[in-house]
N, C-alpha and C positions, 0 to 999 in steps of 0.2 A: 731595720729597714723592711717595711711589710712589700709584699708583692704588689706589683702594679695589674690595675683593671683593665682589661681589653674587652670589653662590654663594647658595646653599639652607642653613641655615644649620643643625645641630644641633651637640647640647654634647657636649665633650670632656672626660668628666669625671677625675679623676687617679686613679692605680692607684699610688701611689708604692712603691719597691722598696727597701731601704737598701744594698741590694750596689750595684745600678745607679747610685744615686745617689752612691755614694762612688767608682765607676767613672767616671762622669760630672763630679762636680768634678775628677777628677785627668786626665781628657782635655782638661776646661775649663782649667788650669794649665800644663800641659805642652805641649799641640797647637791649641786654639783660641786662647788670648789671644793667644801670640806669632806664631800663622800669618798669611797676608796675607790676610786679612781684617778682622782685626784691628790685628796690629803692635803690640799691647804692653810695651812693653819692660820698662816701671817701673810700682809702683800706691805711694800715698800715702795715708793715713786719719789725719784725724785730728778735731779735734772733742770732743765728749761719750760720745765711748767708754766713759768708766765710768759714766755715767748710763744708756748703755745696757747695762749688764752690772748694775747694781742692777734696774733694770726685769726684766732674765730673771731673776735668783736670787728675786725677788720671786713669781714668776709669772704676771709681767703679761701682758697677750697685745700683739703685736705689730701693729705694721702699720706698711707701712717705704714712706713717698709719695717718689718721687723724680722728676726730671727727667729728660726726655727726652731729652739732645741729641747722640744717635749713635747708630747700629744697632749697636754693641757694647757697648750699656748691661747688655742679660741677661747676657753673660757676664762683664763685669769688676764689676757689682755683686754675682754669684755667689761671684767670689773673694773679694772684701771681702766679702762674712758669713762664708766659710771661715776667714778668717783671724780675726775675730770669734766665732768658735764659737758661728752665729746658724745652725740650720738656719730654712727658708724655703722656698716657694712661689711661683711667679708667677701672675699670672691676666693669659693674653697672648692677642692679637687673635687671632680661632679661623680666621682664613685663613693663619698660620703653621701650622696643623695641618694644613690643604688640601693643604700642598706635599710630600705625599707619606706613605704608609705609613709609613714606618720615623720618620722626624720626629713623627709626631701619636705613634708606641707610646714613643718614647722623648721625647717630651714629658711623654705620662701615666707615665710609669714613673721621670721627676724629681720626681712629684710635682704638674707641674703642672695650668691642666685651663682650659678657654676660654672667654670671652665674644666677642657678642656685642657691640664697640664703637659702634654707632651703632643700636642696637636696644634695648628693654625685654628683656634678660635674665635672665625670675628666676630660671632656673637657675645662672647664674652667680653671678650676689646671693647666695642662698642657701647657694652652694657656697662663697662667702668669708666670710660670715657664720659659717659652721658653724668652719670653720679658726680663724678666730680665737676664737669661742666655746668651743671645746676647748681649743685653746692649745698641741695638739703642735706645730707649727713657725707660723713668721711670715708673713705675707703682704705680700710687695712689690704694690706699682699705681705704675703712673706717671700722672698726674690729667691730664697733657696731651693724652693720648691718642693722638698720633702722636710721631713723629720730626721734627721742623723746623730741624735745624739750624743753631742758633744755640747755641752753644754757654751762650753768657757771659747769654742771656737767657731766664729760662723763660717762654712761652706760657699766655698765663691757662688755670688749670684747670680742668677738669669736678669737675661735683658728685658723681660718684660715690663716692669713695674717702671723704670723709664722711658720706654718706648710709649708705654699708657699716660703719663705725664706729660711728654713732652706734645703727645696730640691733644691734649686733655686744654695743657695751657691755648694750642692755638682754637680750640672751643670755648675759651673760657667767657667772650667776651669782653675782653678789659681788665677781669679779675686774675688775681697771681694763684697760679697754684703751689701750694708749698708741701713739699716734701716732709715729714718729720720722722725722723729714725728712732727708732723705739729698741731699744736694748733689754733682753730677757734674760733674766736667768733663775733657775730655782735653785736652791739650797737647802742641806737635810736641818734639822731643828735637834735631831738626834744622832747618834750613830749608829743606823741597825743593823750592825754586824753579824747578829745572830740572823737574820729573815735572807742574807744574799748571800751567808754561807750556805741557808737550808737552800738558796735556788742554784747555785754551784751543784752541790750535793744531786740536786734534781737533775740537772743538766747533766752532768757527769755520768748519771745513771741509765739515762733516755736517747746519752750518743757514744755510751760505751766506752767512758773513759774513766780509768781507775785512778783515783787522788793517791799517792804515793803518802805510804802512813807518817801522819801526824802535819801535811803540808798546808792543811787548813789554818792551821797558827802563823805560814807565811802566805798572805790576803793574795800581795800581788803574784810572787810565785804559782799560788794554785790559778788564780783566775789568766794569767798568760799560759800555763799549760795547757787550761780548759781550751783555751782562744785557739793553740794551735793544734790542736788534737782535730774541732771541730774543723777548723779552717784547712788541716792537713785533708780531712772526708770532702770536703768541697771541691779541695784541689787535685784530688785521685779520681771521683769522679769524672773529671775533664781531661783525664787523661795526662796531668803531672804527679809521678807517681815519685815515692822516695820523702824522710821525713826531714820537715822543717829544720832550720838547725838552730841552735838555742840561743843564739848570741841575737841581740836586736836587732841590730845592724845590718846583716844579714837577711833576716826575716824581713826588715822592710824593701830590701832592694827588690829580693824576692819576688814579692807582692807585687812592689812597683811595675815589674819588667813583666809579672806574668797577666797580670791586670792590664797594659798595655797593651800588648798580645791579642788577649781576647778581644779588645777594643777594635785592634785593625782588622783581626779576622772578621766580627762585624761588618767594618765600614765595607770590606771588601766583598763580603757577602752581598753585600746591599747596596753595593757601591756607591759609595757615599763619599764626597771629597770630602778634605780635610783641610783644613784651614790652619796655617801655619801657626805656628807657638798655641795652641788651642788647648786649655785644661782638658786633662783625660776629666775631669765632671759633663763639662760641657760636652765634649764629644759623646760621651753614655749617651747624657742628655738627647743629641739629636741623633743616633743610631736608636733611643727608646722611641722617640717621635716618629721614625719611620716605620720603623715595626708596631707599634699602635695602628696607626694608619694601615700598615698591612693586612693587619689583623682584627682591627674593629671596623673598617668598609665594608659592604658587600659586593658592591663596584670595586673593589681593589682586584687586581690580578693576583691567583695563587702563588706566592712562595712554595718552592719544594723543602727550602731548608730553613723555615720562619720559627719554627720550635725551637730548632737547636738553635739558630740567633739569641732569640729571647732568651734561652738559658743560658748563656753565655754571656749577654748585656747585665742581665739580672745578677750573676757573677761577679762581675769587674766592679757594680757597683757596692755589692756588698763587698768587696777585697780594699774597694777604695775606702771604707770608715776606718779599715788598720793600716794605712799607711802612715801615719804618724806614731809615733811614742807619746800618743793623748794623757795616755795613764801614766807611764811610767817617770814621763818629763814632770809632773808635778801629782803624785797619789795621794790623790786629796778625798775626804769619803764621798764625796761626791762623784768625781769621777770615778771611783773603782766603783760606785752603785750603777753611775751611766752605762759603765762596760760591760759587767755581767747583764747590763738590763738591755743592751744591745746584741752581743751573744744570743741571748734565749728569746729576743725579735726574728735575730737571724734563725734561728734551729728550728722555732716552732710557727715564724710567721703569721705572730698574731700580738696587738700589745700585751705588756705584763703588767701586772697590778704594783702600785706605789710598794717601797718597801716602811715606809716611815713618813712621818707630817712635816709638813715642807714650809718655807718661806717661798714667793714667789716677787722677785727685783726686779722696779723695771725702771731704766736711764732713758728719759726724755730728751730728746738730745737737740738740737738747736736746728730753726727748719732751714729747708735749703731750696732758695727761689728759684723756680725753672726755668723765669724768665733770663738769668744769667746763664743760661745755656742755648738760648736763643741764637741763633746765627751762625751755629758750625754748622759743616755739614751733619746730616741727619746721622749717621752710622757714628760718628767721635763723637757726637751731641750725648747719643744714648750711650758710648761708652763710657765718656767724661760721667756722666750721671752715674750708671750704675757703681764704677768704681768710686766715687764718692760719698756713696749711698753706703757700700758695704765698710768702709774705713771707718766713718761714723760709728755702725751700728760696733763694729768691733772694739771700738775706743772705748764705746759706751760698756760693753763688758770686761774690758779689762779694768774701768775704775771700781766694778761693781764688784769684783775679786778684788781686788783692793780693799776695799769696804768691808768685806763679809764678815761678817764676826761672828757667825753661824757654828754650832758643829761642824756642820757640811763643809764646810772651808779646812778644817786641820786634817793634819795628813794622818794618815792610816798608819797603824801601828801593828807591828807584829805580833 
């Protein structure tokens, strides 16, 4: 989970080209997918493809909610609409834009164009509202809103991407707009056991934690020591001092309760209601929204205590990617690559390089009319939607586990 940008925040609206972009998807093919950044080697689609080719001849308008679980989601979902004959658009976090001139003119010049993720942006609303309301190309979101690495699990969604639907259809003029869930997942081709012991190894060395001799022969053993070693420094720092205890069980309550914690001291710093039964995601969620807003206005009023907020949001949500037994429930080499590649996001706060050449799976999954959500009230309209939207997208990766017949799918061995 990389850090979040508290820059000054304006919109990046899309200038789209059709040279650049046909330039663009074929640098995306040729020189990003299979570069190491990537590591592409294979992609797979399969699903409701022809329900999505009725929907365009139709001229429905799009909107394609996908999962998050890899920073090589924009470019292999790219090729899969290429190969689709789907043009599309992304609406992606506008601190992608920040990281340079040439990135933000050929971002807008694919077409695409930025939000605001942890802010009220109705430029951005509006500017996807419109796309889809015209209906020249499709609009990808991914409802998670970050990257969290978990492959095989998506991260309850945010409510935007049907809140954007549902004003989209009353724009639409007549036309439906359909929903399509798009299911991601990648898979190793190999098992590179040797490249994530040597970033263990790394990690271990850089946060000063000693691998107890010969524990690299047990995968999962070393990399949950790693986890809790690092995890223990996170949690001393804030002031919970005393170590982890070894059993899982344990460990996760832990988390849960002290991730919680941090949460309300937050809300309460910043006082912020809470809204009953509310996923601790969602609350991070809108205690990060506030303190952005804090923090990137210059009309905002000083916070005294906005720093330590922040570091304390930025906490609960890295605590929140171990609250499950992701790994341990099913160690698969896929997921123990996820883990340690999640750890050493967390430590070093920066992506980490592919370990191995991948397959990347994606389940097309059957679209979902928004005009059958028409006439609730607006608030269960958008939640009816969102929770429909994310059942999909996760059915769609549970068959695709199912399926896999990848290295990357068999479990780890000691």
């Amino acid at each position: 989970m990389l850090e979040f940008s508290d820059a000054p925040y304006r919109f990046f609206e899309a200038r789209p080209s059709a040279p650049l972009i046909r330039l663009g998807r074929a640098l995306n093919r040729h020189v990003f997918l299979p570069g190491p950044n990537h590591r592409i080697r294979e992609i797979s689609i399969s699903g409701e493809s022809e329900a999505l080719q009725d929907a365009k001849r139709s001229g429905d308008r799009l909107l394609f909610v996908i999962n998050h679980p890899s920073h090589s989601d924009p470019q292999a979902l790219t090729e899969i609409q290429r190969r689709l004959g789907v043009d599309s658009c992304f609406m992606a976090a506008y601190d992608v834009f920040l990281r340079g001139r040439l990135c933000a003119w050929s971002m807008q010049k694919m077409g695409n164009f930025s939000i605001d993720r942890e802010g009220s942006d109705r430029k951005a609303m509006a500017a996807a509202i419109k796309v889809l309301a015209e209906g020249k190309t499709g609009l990808n979101i991914f409802p998670e809103g970050n990257v969290y690495l978990t492959n095989d699990r998506a991260t309850p969604f945010l409510d935007g991407a049907a809140f954007i639907a549902l004003k989209a259809q009353a724009a639409a003029e007549g036309a439906a707009v359909k929903i399509i869930p798009v299911s991601l997942k990648f898979t190793h081709l190999t098992t590179p056991r040797v490249t994530i012991t040597e970033r263990m190894l790394r990690l271990g060395a850089d946060s000063g934690h000693t691998f107890p001799p010969g524990s690299t022969s047990d995968p999962l053993g070393a990399v949950l020591g790693l986890g809790r070693h690092i995890l223990g420094g996170y949690l001393k720092k804030h002031g919970l001092h005393g170590k982890l205890p070894d059993d899982d069980p344990s460990v996760y309550r832990l988390l849960e309760n002290f991730a919680a914690n941090l949460v309300a001291e937050v809300e309460n710093g910043l006082e912020i209601a809470v809204a009953e039964g509310a996923p601790l995601v969602a609350r991070i969620a809108k205690a990060r929204a506030k303190i952005h807003q804090l923090r990137s206005d210059p009309a905002a009023s000083p916070h005294p205590e906005i720093n330590g907020l922040a570091d304390r949001a930025i906490l609960a949500l890295r605590i929140h990617g171990y609250l499950t037994p992701y790994l341990t429930d099913r160690p698969t080499i896929d997921r123990y690559a996820e883990t340690v590649e999640r750890i050493a996001e967390d430590f070093y706060s920066r992506t980490m390089p592919r370990t191995g050449p991948r397959r990347a799976m994606a389940m097309i999954g059957a679209p979902i009319d928004v005009r059958d959500h028409l006439g609730a009230k607006s608030r269960d309209a958008i939640a009816a939607l969102t929770d429909e939207m994310e059942r999909r997208v996760q059915d769609g990766i549970d068959v695709l586990n199912e399926r896999n017949d990848a290295p990357g799918g068999s479990l780890v061995k000691g």
